[in-house]
N, C-alpha and C positions, 0 to 999 in steps of 0.2 A: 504494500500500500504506500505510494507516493506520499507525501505531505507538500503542502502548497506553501508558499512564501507568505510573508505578510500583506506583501504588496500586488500577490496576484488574489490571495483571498480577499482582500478590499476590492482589488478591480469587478471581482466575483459580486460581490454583495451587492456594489453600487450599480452591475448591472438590470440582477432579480432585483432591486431597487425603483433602477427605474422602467421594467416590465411591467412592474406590480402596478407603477405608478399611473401610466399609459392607458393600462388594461381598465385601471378603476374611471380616469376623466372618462374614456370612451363609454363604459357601461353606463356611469352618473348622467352621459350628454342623451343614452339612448333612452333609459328610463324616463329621463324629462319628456324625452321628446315621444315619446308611447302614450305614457298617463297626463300629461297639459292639458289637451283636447277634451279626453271625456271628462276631467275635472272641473274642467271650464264651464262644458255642455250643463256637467248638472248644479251647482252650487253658484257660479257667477255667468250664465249664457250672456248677458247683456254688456259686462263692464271686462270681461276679458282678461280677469287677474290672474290667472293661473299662467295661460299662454304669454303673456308681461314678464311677469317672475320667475318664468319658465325658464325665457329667451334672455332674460341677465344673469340669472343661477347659470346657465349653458355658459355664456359670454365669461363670468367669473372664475369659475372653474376649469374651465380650456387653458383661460389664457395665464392665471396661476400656474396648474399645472405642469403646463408646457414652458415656463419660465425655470419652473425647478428643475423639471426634463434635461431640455436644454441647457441649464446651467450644471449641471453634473456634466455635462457632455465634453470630454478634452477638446482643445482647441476652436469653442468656443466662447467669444468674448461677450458679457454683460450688454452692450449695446445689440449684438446680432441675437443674441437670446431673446430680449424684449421684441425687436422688429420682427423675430420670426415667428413669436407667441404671437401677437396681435394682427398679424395676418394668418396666424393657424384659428383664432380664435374668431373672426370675421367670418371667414370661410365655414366651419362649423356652423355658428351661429344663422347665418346664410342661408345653408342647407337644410339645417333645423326648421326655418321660416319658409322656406319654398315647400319642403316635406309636408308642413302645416296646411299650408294653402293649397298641393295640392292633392294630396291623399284623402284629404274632409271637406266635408259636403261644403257647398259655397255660402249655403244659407249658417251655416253654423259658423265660417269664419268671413263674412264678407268685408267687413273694413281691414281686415289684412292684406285680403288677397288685392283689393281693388290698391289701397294706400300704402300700404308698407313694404309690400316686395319691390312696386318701380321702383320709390325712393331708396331701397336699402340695394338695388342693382347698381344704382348710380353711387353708393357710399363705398359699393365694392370697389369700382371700378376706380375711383380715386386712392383708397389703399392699394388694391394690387400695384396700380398706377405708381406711388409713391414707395411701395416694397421694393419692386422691381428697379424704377429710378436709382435709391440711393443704392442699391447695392451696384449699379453699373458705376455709378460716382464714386463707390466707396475702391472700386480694384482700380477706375483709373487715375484717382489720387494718389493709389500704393503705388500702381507703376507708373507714374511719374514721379514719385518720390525713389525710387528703387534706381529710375535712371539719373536723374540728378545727385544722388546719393556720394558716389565716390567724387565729386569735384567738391561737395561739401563735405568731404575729409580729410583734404589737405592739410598741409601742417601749416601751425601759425606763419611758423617765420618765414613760408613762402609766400605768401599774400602781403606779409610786411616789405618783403624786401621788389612786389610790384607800385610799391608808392614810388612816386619821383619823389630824388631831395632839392628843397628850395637851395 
């Protein structure tokens, strides 16, 4: 019987970690989104609180989640962990809200479907939009800092000695 390292049984744990983790947002998003509806149907049909609280319980927990996911994750940095939570967490949420509108009868979700999928198409479309952006901005910042790089590590006293003397 082999025995494992310290630091391969941490990599072990933090994996089952974040499987467990994953496995639970995804069950929590699916549950939501099963029982919202006939929640909704029977105790508030008119004011819509279950589907509401539904769709920001979904929104909360995704994007937690997948914050801790992704920040356990090597070589990922804090800033790329939030942008890629909050577009994993849009996109869920998203889907959750199209699934609502359209798997259930019209008459039971109609100010959704008619109000809140255009508008939330058009809120996708600006995240994706903005996900997508910076991250083209963010490698061609690196490589253009990666090319400029070595002329800004010369040594002092060569840039000293490009002054002219009065």
């Amino acid at each position: 019987m082999e025995s494992t390292s310290g630091a391969g049984q941490e990599a072990l744990t933090s994996r089952k970690w974040r499987r467990v983790l994953i496995a639970s947002v995804i069950i929590f998003d699916l549950a939501v989104a099963v029982i919202a509806p006939p929640i909704d149907n029977h105790f508030s049909p008119k004011y819509y609180t279950a589907l509401m609280s539904g769709s920001a319980a979904v929104a909360v927990v995704t994007l937690v989640g997948f914050v801790f996911i992704l920040r356990s994750t090597r070589g990922v940095t804090s800033t790329e962990a939030v942008r890629d939570s909050i577009a994993i967490a849009f996109v869920v949420v998203f889907l959750v809200i199209l699934g609502w509108s359209s798997f259930y009868a019209q008459a039971e979700v109609p100010g959704l479907a008619k109000t809140l999928v255009p508008d939330f198409i058009g809120l996708m479309g600006v995240v994706l939009a903005f996900y997508f952006g910076t991250t083209v901005l963010a490698k061609f910042v690196e490589a253009k800092y990666e090319s400029s790089a070595p002329a800004e590590q010369s040594h002092p006293e060569d840039r000293i000695s490009d002054v002219p003397d009065k």
